[in-house]
C-alpha positions in Angstrom: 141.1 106.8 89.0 140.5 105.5 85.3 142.8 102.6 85.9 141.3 101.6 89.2 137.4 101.9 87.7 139.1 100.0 84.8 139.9 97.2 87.0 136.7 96.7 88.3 135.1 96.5 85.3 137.6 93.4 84.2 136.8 91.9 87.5 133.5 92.3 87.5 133.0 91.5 83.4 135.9 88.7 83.9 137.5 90.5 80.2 140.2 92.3 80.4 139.3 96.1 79.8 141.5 99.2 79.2 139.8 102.0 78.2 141.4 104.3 75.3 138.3 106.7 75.1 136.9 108.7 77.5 134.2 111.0 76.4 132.4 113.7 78.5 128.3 112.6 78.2 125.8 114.5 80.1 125.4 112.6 83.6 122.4 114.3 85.0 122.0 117.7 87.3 124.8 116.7 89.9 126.9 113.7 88.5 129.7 113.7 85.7 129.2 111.5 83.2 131.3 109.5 80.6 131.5 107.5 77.8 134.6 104.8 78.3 135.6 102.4 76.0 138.0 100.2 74.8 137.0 100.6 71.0 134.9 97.6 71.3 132.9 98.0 74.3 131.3 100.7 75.6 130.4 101.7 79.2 129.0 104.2 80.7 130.0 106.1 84.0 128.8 108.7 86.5 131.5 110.2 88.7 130.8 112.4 91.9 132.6 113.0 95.1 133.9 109.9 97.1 131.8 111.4 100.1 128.7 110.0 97.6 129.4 106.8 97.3 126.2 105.5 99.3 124.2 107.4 96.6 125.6 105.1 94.4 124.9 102.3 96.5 121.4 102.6 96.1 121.3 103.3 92.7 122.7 100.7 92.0 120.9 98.2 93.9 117.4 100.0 92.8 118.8 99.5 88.9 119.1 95.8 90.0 116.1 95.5 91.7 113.9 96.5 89.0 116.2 95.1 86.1 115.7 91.7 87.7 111.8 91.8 87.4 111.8 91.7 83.6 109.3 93.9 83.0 110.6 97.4 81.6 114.2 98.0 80.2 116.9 99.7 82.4 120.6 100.0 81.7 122.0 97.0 83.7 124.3 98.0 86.3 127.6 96.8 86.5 129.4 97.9 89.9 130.0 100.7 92.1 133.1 101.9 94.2 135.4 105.0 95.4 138.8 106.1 94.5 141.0 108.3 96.5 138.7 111.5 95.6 135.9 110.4 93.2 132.9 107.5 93.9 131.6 106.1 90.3 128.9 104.0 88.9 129.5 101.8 85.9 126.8 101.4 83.9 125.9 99.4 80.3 126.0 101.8 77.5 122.8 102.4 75.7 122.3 104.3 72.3 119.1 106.7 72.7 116.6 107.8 70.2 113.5 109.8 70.5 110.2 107.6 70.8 107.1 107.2 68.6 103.5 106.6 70.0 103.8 102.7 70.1 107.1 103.0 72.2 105.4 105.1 74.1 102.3 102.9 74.4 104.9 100.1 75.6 106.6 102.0 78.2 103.1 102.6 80.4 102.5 98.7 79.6 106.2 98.0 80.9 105.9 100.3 83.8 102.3 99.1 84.9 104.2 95.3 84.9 106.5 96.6 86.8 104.5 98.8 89.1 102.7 94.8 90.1 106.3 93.7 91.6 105.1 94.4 95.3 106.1 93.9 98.7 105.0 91.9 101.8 107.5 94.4 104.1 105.0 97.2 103.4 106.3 100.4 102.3 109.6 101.7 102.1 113.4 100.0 101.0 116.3 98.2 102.1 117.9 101.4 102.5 117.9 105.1 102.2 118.4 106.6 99.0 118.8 109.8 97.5 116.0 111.8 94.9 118.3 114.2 93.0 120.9 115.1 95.6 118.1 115.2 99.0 118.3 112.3 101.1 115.5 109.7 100.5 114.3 108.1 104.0 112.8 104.6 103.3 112.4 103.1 106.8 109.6 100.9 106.4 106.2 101.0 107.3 103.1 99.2 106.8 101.0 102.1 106.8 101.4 104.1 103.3 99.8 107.4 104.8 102.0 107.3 107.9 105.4 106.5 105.6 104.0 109.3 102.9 103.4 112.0 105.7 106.6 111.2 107.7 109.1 110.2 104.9 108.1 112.4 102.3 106.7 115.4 103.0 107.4 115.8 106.6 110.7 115.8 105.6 110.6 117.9 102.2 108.8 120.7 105.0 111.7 120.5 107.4 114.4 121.1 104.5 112.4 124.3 103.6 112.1 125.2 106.5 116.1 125.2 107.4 115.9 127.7 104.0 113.9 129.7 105.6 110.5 129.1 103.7 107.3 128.6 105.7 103.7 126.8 104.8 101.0 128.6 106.3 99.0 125.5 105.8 101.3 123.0 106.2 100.7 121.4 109.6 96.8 121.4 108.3 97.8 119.9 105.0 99.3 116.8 107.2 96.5 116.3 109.2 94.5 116.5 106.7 95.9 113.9 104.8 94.9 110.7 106.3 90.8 111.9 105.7 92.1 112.8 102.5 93.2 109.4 101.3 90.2 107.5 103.5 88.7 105.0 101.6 91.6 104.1 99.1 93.2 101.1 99.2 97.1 100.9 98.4 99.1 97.6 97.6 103.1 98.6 98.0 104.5 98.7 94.0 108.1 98.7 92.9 108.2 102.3 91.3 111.3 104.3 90.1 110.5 107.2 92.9 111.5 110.3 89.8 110.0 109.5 86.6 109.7 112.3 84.9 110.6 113.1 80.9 114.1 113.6 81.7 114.5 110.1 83.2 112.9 108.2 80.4 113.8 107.5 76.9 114.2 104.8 74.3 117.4 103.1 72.4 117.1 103.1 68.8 115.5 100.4 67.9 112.5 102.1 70.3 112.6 100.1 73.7 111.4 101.8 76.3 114.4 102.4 79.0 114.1 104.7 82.0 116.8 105.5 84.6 118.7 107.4 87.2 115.8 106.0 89.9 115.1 107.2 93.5 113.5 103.4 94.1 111.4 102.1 96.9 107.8 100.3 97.5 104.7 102.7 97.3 102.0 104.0 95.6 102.3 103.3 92.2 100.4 106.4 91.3 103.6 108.5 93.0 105.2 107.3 89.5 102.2 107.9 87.5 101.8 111.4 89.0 105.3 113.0 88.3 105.0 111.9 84.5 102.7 114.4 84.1 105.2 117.0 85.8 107.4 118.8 84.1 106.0 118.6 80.6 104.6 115.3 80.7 104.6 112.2 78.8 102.6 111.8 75.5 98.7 110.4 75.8 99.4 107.2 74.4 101.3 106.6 77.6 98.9 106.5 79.7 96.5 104.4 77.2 99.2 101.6 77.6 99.7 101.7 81.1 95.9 101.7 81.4 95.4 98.6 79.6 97.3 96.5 81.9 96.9 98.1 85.3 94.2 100.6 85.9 94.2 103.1 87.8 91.9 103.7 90.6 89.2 106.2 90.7 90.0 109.9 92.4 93.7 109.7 90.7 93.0 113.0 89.6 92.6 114.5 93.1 95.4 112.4 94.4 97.6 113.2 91.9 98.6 116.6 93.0 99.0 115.8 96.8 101.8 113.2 95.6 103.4 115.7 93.2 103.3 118.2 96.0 106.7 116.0 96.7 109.0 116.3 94.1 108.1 120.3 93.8 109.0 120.7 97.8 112.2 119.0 96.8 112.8 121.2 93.7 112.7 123.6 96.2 115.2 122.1 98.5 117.2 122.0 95.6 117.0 124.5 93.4 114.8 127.3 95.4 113.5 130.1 93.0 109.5 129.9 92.0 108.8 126.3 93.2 107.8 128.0 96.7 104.9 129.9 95.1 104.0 126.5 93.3 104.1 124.6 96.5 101.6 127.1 98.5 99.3 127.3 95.1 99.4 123.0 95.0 98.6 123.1 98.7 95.3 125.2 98.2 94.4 123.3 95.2 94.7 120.0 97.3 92.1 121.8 99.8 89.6 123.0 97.4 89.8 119.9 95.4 88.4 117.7 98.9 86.2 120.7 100.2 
């Protein structure tokens, strides 16, 4: 396996690469990850079963996607591909270090340039991709509350459902939506698809860098919403981001509607609590528009 990802570094690089070190690095909640180098470069890879490869696929065309706009740093992909038993993404190494508040400041600046790449297709992606380990549908649509109820949480609801968890108010929930979101206008933005603190960081010389996306075009506030999951991102954040790309009023009531998302897939994922958290979202999201 080493000698054939090896390979396709050199032919991808056009140097010849051998790698003498191979060093186990955290790779995430479902992927293997390594260090490799040759004692003068350094690469890093993510390994998972060859069945996986398509997940791959899209991450590494999202990483390209939203490496190419210039706006904020992610590690530049450098190919894909499957062994006999294994599928792998190469990756350019990147030395991390914890933030400070003007790194931070930069990173909502970065993101809101990023978050104006858009899309005359409407909403969705070139092709499915994965969140975690839970498919990802991104057939596009021009209607962002029609691609939001079907490909999103439609979908998280029928993966809970196959576990055996029921939403009393879930089919209300979904028809509410569309009167829920009257009124507010949504342009299709680049956005990562799982920003939260575990997928954002900063190399040592503080440049913001986030990674491991789940990418498509939506509602940039999908992005802005899950930073505030899980422990959330520092204030000075959101003072950057704010400077260069507002966000619109009612954020606050939208926010947990969109977050409703990634907690159904938590679910899906990892079951435990995040069922209780789900129904308690759900009749926050009802009082909130009563």
């Amino acid at each position: 396996m080493w000698i054939e990802i090896d390979a396709h570094i050199s032919q991808v690089t056009g140097e010849k690469f051998h790698s003498s070190q191979r060093l186990s690095v955290s790779g995430g909640c479902i992927n293997q990850g390594y260090a490799l180098s040759d004692g003068k470069t350094t690469y890093f890879v993510k390994l998972n079963q060859a069945s996986q490869g398509e997940m791959f696929a899209a991450e590494m065309l999202g990483l390209e996607q939203m490496y190419n706009t210039n706006t904020i740093r992610v590690p530049q992909p450098l190919c894909w591909g499957t062994t006999a038993n294994s599928s792998y993404i190469v990756l350019e190494w990147l030395e991390m270090a914890n933030g400070n508040s003007k790194s931070w400041q930069k990173m909502g600046r970065n993101l809101a340039a990023m978050h104006k790449i858009s899309s005359n297709r409407g909403f969705g992606w070139n092709m499915n991709n994965t969140i975690g380990s839970t498919p990802q549908i991104n057939t596009w649509k021009s209607d962002w509350i029609e691609f939001y109820i079907q490909h999103r949480l439609s979908y998280q609801f029928q993966l809970a459902k196959r576990k055996g968890e029921n939403f009393a108010l879930q089919d209300q929930l979904l028809a509410a939506i569309p009167e829920l979101l009257a009124n507010y206008q949504v342009q299709p933005s680049l956005v990562h698809g799982d920003l939260w603190g575990g997928n954002a960081s900063f190399t040592v010389d503080y440049e913001p860098v986030i990674f491991d996306p789940a990418t498509y075009f939506g509602d940039r506030e999908v992005d802005i919403a899950m930073t505030e999951l899980f422990g959330g991102f520092p204030p000075s954040f959101y003072q950057g981001y704010q400077e260069v790309f507002p966000l619109a009023e009612g954020y606050e009531k939208r926010k947990t509607l969109y977050n409703l998302y990634p907690i159904l897939n938590h679910l899906n994922l990892f079951s435990g609590a995040y069922a209780s958290q789900a129904n308690q979202m759900i009749e926050q999201i009802f009082r909130m528009y009563e």
